[in-house]
N, C-alpha and C positions, 0 to 999 in steps of 0.2 A: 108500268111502261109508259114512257114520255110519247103521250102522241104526235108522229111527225105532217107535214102538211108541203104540199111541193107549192110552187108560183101559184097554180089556181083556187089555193085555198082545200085541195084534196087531198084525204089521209091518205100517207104511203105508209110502206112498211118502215122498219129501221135497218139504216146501213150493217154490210156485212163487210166490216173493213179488211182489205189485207185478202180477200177469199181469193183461192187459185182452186183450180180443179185435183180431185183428190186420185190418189193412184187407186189403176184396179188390184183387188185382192191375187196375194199372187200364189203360187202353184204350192204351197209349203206348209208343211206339218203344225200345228199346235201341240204343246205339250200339257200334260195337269197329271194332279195326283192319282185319279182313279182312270182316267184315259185318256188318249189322245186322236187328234182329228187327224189323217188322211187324206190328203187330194185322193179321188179315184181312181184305181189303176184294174188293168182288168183280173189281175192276180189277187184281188178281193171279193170277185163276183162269186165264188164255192163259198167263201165262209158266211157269205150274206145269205144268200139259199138255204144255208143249214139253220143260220138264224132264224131267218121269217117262217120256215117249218114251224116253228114252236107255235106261231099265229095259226090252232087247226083251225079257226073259223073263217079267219080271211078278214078279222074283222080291219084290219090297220089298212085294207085298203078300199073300205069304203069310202074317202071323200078324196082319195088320189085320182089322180083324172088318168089312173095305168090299171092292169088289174094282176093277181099274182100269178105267177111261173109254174108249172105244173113240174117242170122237169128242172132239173142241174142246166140242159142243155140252152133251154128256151129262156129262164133265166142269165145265162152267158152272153148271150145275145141279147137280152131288154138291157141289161147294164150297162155294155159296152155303146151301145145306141143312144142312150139315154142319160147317163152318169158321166160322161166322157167331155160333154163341151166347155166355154168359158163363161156363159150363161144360159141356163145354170150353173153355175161351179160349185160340184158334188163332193163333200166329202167324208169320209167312213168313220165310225165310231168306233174306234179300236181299244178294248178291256187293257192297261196297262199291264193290270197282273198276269192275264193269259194271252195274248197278243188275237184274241176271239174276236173277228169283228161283230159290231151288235145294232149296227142301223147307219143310215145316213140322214145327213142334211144338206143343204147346199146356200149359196148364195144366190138369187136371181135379182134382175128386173136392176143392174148394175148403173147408177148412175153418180160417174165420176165428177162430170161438170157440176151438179146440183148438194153432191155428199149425202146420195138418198142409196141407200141399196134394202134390200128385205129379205130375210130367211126364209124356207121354205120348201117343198118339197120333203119334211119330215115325215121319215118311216121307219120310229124305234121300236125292235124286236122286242116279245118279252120278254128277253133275259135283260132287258135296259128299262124299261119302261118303271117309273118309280123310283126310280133307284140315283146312286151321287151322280152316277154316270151321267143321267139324261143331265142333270142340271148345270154340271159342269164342262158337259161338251156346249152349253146354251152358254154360258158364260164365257167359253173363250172366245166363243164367236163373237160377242159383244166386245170382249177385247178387244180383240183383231178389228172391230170395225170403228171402233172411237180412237183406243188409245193407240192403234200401231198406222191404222189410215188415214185419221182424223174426220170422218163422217158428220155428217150436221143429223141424219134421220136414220133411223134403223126400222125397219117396217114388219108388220107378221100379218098374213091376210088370211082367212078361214070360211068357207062353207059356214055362213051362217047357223045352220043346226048341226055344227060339229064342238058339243058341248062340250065333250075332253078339251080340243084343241082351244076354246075360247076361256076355260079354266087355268090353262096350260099359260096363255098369254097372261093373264091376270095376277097369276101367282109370280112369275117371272118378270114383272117391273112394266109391263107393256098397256099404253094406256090407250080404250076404247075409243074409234075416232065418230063411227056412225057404219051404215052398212047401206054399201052399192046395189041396189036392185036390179034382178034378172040380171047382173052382170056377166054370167056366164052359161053357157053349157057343156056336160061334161057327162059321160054315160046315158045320153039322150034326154039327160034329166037338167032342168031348172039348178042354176048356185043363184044366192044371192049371198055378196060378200062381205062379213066383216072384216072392218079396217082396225090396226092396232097400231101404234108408234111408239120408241122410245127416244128421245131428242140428245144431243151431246149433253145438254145444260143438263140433265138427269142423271147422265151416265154417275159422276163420281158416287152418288149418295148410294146407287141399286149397285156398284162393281162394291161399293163398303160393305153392303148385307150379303153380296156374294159371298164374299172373304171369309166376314165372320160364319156364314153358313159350313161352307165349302172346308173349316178349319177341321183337324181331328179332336178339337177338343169340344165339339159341336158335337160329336156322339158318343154313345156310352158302348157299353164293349160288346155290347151286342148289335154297333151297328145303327141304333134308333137312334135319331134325331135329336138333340133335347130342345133347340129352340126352332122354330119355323121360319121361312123362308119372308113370310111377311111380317112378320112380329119384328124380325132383324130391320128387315127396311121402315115399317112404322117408329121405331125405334131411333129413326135418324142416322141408324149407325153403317 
């Protein structure tokens, strides 16, 4: 990169020609092979409760700053409170083959004028978790946030010692920024946050590895993977 330098002789950044403010995400469905995303609507809150039952230990809500639903009931009411706004903008992981919902994700912390928005608020059930599902409801989202909105950053933040989710960022294209100390409290307890990013100038090379990932000729008939999700992207492809 060409260093620039304004009148006083001090480095500025480089122009961002042409930039207008980008639209917010809006209320509508993504599609894919193995699922499709959901805005939140409250006629998805039973299917969600029947999912996270499969979690008997509770464990998927340890570093959510909510904790689980005991009842059908009580659950109906965190969703609808909680899944319902425009930031967050929550939406369901829905099984294409059985129309089962099987987690959510949302968009937050929405920033139009800058083209920064971040993923977040993920709580994939185990019947999702592992699976093409998780990776390819992760990928539309990235879609939808480069190719259909035109985004400059896409962001994923995590509980420092939330090693699933800072594995989860890693494997998925998202690169380490450094981590916010005592940034937060949440269950009476101490976050200190890692920071993750994936920038537009990125996007085409990790939406390639999606693809090739995400292909059916990527698995054998049972299902298993033949090439990995970072071998594809190291691969340039």
């Amino acid at each position: 990169m060409i260093e620039r330098r304004n009148e006083f002789g001090q480095a500025i950044g480089p122009e961002v020609a042409g930039w207008t403010a980008r639209p917010r995400p809006p209320r509508a469905a993504m599609g894919g092979r193995a699922c499709r995303l959901e805005p939140f609507e409250p006629r998805h809150a039973p299917g969600l409760f029947q999912a996270y039952r499969e979690d008997r230990e509770g464990r998927n809500w340890t570093y959510l700053g909510y904790r689980p639903s005991e009842t059908e009931d009580e659950f109906q009411r965190f969703a609808e409170a909680t899944y319902s706004g425009e930031d967050p903008l929550f939406h369901v992981v829905v099984d294409a083959a059985t129309g089962r919902e099987l987690g959510v994700a949302s968009y937050l912390r929405i920033d139009p004028a800058n083209g920064v928005i971040e993923v977040g608020h993920i709580n994939f059930s185990p019947l999702m978790q592992g699976s093409v599902q998780s990776t390819e409801a992760m990928y539309l989202m990235m879609r939808r946030v480069f190719d259909e909105l035109g985004y400059r950053r896409y962001e994923w933040k995590c509980d420092a010692l939330n090693a699933p989710s800072r594995r989860a960022a890693g494997r998925l294209g998202f690169s380490y920024e450094g981590t916010f100390r005592q940034a937060m409290i949440y269950k009476g307890r101490n976050r200190d946050t890692a920071w993750f990013s994936i920038l537009d100038s990125e996007w085409p090379r990790l939406r390639a590895a999606f693809e090739a990932w995400l292909s059916p000729e990527n698995f054998d008939l049972n299902g298993r993977q033949i090439q990995r999700l970072e071998d594809l992207r190291s691969q340039g492809r």
